[in-house]
C-alpha positions as CSV (number, residue, x, y, z in Angstrom):
1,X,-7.1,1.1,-106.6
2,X,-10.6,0.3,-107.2
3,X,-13.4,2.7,-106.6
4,X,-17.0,2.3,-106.7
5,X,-19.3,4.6,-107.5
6,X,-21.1,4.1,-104.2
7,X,-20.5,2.1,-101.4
8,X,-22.9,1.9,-98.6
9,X,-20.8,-0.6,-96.3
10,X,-19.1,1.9,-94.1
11,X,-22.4,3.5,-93.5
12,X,-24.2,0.1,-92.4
13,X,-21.3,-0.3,-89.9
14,X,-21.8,2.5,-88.2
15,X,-24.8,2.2,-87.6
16,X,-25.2,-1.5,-87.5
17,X,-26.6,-1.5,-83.9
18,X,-29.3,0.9,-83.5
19,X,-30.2,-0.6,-87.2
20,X,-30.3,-3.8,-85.9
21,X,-32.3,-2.6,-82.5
22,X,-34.9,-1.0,-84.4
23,X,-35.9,-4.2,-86.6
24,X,-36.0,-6.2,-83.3
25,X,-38.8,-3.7,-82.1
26,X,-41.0,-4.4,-85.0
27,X,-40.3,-8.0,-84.9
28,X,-41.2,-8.1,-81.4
29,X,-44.1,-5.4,-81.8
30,X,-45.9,-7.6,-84.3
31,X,-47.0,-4.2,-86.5
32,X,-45.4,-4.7,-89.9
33,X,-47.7,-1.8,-91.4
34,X,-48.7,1.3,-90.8
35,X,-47.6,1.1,-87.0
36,X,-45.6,3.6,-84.6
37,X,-42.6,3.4,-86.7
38,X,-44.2,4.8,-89.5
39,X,-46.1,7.4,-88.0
40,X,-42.9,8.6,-86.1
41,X,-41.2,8.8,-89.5
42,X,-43.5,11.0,-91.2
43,X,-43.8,13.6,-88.1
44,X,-39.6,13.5,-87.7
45,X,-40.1,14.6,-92.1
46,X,-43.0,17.0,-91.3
47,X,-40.2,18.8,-88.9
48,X,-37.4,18.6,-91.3
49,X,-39.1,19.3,-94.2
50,X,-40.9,21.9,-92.5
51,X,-44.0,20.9,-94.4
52,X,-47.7,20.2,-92.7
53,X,-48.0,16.8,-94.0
54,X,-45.9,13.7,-94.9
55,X,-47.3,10.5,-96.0
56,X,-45.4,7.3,-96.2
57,X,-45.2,5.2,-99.0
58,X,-43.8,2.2,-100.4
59,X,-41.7,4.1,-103.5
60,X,-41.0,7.1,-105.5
61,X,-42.7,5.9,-108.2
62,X,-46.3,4.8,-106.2
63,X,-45.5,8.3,-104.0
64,X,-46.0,10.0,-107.3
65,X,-48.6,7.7,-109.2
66,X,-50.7,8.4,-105.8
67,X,-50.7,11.7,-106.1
68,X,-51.7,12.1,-109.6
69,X,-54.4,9.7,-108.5
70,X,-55.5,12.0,-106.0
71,X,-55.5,15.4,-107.9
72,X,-57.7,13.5,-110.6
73,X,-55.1,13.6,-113.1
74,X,-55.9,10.9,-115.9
75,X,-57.3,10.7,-119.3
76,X,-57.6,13.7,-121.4
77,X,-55.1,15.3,-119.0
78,X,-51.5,16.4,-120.0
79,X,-48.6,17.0,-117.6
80,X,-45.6,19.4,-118.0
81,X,-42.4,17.8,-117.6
82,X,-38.4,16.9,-118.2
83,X,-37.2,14.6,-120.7
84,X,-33.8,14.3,-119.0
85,X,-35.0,12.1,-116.0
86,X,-35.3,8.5,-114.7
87,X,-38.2,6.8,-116.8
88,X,-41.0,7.0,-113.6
89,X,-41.4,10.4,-114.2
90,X,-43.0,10.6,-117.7
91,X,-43.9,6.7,-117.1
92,X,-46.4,7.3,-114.3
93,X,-48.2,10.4,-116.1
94,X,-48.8,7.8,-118.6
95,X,-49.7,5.4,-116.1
96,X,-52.5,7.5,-114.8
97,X,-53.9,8.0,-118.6
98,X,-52.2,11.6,-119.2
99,X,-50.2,12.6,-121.4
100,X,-46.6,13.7,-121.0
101,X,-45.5,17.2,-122.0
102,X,-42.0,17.2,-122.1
103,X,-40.0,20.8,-122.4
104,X,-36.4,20.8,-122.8
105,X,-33.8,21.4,-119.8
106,X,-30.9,23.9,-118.9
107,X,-27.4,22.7,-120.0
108,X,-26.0,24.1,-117.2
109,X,-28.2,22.6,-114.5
110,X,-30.1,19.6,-116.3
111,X,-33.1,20.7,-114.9
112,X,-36.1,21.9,-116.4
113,X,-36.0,25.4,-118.1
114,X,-38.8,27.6,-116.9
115,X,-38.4,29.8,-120.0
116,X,-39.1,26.7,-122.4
117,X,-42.2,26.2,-119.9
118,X,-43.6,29.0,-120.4
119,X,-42.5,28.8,-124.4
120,X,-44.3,25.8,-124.9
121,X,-47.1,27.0,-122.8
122,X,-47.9,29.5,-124.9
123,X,-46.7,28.1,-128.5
124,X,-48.2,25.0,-128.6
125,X,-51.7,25.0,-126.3
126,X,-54.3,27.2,-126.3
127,X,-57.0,28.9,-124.2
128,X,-60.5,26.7,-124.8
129,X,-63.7,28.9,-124.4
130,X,-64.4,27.1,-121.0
131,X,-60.7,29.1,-119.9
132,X,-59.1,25.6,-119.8
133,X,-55.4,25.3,-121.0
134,X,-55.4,22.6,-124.0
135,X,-53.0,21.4,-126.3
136,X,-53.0,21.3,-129.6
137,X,-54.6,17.3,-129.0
138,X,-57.0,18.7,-126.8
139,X,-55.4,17.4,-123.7
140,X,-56.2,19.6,-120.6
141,X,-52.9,20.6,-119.0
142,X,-53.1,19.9,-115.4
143,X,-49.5,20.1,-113.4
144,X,-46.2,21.2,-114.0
145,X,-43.4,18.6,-112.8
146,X,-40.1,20.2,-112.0
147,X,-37.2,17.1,-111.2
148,X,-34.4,18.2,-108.4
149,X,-32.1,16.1,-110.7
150,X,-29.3,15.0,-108.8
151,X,-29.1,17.0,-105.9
152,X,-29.8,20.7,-107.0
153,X,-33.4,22.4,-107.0
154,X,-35.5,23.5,-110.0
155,X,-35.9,27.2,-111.0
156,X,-39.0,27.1,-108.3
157,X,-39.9,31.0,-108.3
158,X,-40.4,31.2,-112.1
159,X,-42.0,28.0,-112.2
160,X,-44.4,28.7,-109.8
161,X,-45.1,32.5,-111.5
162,X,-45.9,30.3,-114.7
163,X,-48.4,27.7,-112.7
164,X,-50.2,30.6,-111.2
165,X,-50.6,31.9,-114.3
166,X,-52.5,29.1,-116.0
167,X,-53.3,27.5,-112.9
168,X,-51.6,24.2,-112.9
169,X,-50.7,22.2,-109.9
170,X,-46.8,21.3,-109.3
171,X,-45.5,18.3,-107.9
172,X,-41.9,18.1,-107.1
173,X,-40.0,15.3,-108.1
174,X,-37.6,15.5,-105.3
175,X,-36.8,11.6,-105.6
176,X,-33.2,12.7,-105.3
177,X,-32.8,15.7,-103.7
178,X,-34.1,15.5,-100.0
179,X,-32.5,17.9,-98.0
180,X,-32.0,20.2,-101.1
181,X,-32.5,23.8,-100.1
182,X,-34.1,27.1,-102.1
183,X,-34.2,30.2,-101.7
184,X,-37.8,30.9,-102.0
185,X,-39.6,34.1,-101.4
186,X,-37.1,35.6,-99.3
187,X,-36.5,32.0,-97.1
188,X,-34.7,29.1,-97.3
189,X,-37.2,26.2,-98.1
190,X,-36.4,22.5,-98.7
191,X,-37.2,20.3,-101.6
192,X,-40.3,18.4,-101.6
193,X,-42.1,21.5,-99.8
194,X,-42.4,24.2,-102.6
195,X,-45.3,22.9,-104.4
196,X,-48.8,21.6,-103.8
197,X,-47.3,17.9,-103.5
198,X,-43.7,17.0,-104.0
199,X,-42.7,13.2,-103.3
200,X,-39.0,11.1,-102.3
201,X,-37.6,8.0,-103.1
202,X,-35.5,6.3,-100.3
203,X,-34.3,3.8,-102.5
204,X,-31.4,2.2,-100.6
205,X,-28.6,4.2,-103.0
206,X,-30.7,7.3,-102.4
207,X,-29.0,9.7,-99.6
208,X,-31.5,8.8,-97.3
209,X,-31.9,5.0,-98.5
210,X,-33.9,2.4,-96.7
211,X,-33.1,-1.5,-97.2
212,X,-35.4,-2.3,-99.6
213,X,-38.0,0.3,-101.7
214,X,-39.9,3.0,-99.5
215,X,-41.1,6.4,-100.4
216,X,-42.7,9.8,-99.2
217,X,-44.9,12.1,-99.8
218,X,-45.2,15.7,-98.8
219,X,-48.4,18.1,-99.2
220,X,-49.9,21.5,-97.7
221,X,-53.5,20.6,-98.2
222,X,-55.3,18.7,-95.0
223,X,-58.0,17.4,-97.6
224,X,-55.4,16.1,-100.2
225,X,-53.4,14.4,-97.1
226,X,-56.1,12.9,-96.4
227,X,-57.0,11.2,-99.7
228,X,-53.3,10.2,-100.4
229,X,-53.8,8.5,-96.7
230,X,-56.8,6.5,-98.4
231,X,-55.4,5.9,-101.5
232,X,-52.2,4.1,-100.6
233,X,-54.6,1.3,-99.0
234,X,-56.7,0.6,-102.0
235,X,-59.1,3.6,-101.6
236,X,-60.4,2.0,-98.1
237,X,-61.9,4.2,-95.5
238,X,-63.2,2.8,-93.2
239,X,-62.2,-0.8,-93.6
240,X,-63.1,-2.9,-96.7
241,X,-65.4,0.3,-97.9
242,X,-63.6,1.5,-100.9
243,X,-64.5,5.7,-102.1
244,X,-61.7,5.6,-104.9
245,X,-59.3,3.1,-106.9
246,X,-55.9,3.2,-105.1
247,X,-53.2,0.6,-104.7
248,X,-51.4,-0.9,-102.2
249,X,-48.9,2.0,-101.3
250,X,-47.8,1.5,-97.8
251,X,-44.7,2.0,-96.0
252,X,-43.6,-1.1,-93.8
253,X,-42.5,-0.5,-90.3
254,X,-39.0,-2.1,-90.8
255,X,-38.5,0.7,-93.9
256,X,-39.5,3.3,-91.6
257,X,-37.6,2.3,-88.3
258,X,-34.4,1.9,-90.5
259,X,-35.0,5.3,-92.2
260,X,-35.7,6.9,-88.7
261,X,-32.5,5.9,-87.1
262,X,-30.6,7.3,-90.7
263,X,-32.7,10.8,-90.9
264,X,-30.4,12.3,-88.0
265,X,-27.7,11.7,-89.8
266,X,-29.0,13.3,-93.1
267,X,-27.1,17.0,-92.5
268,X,-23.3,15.5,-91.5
269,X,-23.7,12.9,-94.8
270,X,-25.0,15.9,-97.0
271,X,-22.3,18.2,-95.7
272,X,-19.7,15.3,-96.5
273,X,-20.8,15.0,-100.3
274,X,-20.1,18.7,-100.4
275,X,-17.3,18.4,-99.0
276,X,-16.3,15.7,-101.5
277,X,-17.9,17.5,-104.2
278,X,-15.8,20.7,-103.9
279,X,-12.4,19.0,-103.4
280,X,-13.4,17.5,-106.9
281,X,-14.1,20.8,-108.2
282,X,-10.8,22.5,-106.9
283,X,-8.6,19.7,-107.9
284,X,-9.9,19.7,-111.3
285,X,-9.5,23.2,-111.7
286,X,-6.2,23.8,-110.3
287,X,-5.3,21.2,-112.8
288,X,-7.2,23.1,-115.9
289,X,-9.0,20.3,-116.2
290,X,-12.1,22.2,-116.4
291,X,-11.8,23.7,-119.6
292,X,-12.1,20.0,-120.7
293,X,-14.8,18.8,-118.6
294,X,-17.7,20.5,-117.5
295,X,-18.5,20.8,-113.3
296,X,-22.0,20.2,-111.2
297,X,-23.5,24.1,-111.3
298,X,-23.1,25.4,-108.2
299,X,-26.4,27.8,-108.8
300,X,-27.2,28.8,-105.0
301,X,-23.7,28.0,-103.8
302,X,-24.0,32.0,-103.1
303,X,-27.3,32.7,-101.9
304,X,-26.5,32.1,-98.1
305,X,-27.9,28.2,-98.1
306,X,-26.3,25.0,-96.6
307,X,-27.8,22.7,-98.6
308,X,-27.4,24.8,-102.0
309,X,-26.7,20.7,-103.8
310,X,-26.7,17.7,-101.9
311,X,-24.8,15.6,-104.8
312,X,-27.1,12.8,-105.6
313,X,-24.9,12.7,-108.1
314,X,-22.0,14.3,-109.3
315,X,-22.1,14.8,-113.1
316,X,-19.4,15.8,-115.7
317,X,-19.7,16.3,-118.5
318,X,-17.8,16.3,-121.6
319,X,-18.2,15.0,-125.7
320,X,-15.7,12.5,-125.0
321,X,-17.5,10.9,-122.4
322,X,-17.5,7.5,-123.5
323,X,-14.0,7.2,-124.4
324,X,-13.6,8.7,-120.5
325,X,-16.0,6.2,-119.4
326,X,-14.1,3.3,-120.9
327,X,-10.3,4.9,-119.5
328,X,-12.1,4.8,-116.0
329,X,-13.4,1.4,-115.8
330,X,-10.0,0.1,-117.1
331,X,-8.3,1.9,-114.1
332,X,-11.1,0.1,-111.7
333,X,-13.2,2.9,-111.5
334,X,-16.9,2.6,-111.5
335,X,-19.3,5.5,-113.7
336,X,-22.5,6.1,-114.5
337,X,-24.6,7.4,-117.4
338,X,-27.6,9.6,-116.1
339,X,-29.5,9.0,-118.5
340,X,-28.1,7.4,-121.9
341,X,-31.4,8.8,-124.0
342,X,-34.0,11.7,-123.6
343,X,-37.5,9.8,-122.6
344,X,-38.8,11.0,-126.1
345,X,-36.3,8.6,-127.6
346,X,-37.7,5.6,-125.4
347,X,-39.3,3.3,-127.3
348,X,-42.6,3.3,-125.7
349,X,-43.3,7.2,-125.9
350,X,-42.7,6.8,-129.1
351,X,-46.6,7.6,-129.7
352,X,-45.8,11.1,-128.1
353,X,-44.7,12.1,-132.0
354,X,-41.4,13.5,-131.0
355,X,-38.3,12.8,-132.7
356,X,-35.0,13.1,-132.5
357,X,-33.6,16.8,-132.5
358,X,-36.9,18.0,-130.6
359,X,-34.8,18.4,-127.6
360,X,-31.2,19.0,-127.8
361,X,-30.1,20.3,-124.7
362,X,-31.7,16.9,-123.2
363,X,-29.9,14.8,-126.0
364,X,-26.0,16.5,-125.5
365,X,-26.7,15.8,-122.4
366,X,-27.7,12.5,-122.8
367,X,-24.5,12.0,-125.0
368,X,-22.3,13.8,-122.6
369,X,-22.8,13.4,-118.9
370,X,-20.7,10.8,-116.6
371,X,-21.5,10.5,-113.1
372,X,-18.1,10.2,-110.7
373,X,-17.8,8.2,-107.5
374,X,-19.1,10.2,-104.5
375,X,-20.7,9.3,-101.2
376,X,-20.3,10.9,-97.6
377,X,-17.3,8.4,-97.0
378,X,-15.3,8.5,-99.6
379,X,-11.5,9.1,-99.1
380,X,-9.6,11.7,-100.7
381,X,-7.3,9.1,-101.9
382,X,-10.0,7.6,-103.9
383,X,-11.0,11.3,-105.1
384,X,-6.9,11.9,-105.9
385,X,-6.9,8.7,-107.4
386,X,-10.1,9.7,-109.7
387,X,-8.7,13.1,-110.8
388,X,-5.2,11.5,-111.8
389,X,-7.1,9.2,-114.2
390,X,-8.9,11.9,-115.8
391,X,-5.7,13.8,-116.2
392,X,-4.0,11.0,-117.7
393,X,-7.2,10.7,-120.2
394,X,-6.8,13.9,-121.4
395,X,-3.3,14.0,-121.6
């Protein structure tokens, strides 16, 4: 049997039609940007995400390099974040001018640690006499980025406590965890909402992927809203009068009319990874696989949420991972490696001055981590068929 890691064909079928109908009314419409399609999109996001604002944009990565644009986040700046992540993250802090501050993650979530936060907070910057948060380069620290890595939601309490402190902005990475529930402050909130801007990526293997690249942004603030709004069309407002430097950051109508017809369909495809995701986790334990392998943590499976991990991703671990790897793709089934090196072992932070051993959490897990096959349609053959191969590994 072979078995992809995703496969997205099954999903296109099904909703082939109202796909299909919703391209035909932009075609006929003649409004290929920023038209009704759009505008639908971001209020249908406003009301799932519950958040006041959403601003549609043509990636993850612009969705966030726009909003670093618009808190004024550049040179002399630094920005708290993850190592263990896809390479935008730390890439577009450096984009903007700013320095990237990375702090080492949980092994049992992947995510940032809001203990080694507030660690490096306080053991490697210092208060300046202007009561401005510096490092030890004299780089103002700015923003705290917590990434939702693969499905499951930061530590957002304790990370907000610590950006209250020292008054830093956050900004979600949420790239891959829309729909992703937290229990915050005595409510369930969503991913994307929490902090002061948090961003998407409906890249088409994203849950909620469009046919091309497309993005989003979420914010509280009516003022910042509105600059993001100006910034993803080069700064103009009104037409051909440019306030600010921005890029060309739009969402197309297609992107949006495709992603409108998906979004109702967001919950059922969620509650199917789960589904999927907890068959993987019983089979592997009834078979005592898991004191081999190490599961996805289920950190707010008991806090009363729905959406507690939507499974992006779902990510093993174990220090055999490569010979696993290679026993899988003999047996035609498809893996990933999220992410084969720490982003302070990329060659072009290497100016950052970190070196190897800096973070080691974030390097085991770089060493360690296999992403399984999982989607909402996967068949529990497929799954069966997975889990025998992974018993017959370690056997």
């Amino acid at each position: 049997m072979r078995v992809p890691l995703l496969d997205l064909s099954e999903q296109y079928r099904a909703l082939a039609e109202p796909i299909r109908e919703a391209i035909d009314d932009v075609l006929a419409s003649h409004r290929f940007i920023l038209g009704p399609k759009g505008e639908a999109f971001e209020k249908a996001m406003c009301a799932y995400c519950k958040a006041p604002h959403a601003i549609g944009v043509s990636s993850g990565t612009d969705a966030f390099l726009a909003i670093l644009t618009a808190l004024g986040i550049g040179a002399g700046d630094a920005v708290v974040t993850t190592p263990y992540t896809f390479f935008a993250t730390g890439g577009c802090i450096a984009r903007v001018g700013a320095r990237p501050l990375f702090v080492d993650i949980d092994p049992v979530t992947y995510n940032i640690r809001a203990s080694a936060i507030r660690e490096c907070l306080e053991k490697t910057c210092r208060r300046h006499s202007s009561g401005e948060l510096k490092t030890k380069s004299g780089e103002k620290v700015r923003a705290i980025v917590p990434v939702h890595l693969f499905g499951l939601c930061c530590e957002m309490e304790a990370i907000q406590q610590i950006s209250r402190h020292y008054q830093l902005d956050v900004i979600e990475d949420a790239a891959q965890a829309i729909g992703a529930e937290y229990p915050f402050g005595g409510k369930t909130a969503k991913a994307g909402a929490l902090g002061e801007a948090g961003f998407f990526s409906f890249y088409p293997s994203k849950n909620l992927g469009a046919a091309g690249d497309a993005g989003m942004i979420l914010c509280r603030d009516d003022q910042l809203a509105k600059e993001l709004r100006i910034l993803r069309e080069h700064g103009m407002e009104p037409r051909y009068y440019h306030h600010a430097i921005g890029g060309n950051f739009r969402l197309d109508e297609i992107q949006a009319a495709i992603l409108a017809v998906k979004l109702p369909h967001l919950e059922s495809w969620a509650a199917a990874r789960r589904a999927a995701a907890d068959f993987y986790g019983t089979e592997l334990a009834r078979l005592g696989l898991t004191e081999k392998i190490g599961l996805p943590a289920g950190a707010y499976r008991d806090r009363g949420l729905t959406n507690h991990h939507i499974y992006h991703q779902y990510v093993i671990r174990t220090p055999k991972r490569d010979a696993l790897r290679e026993h899988l793709a003999r047996r035609e089934i498809e893996t990933a490696i999220y992410y084969p090196l720490g982003l302070h072992e990329q060659k072009c932070f290497a100016y950052l001055g970190y070196k190897k051993g800096d973070f080691p959490e974030t390097e085991r897990a770089a060493r360690e981590t296999l992403a399984l096959p999982i989607y909402p349609e996967i068949s529990r053959e497929a799954q069966r068929y997975v889990i025998a191969a992974i018993a017959e590994f370690f056997e």
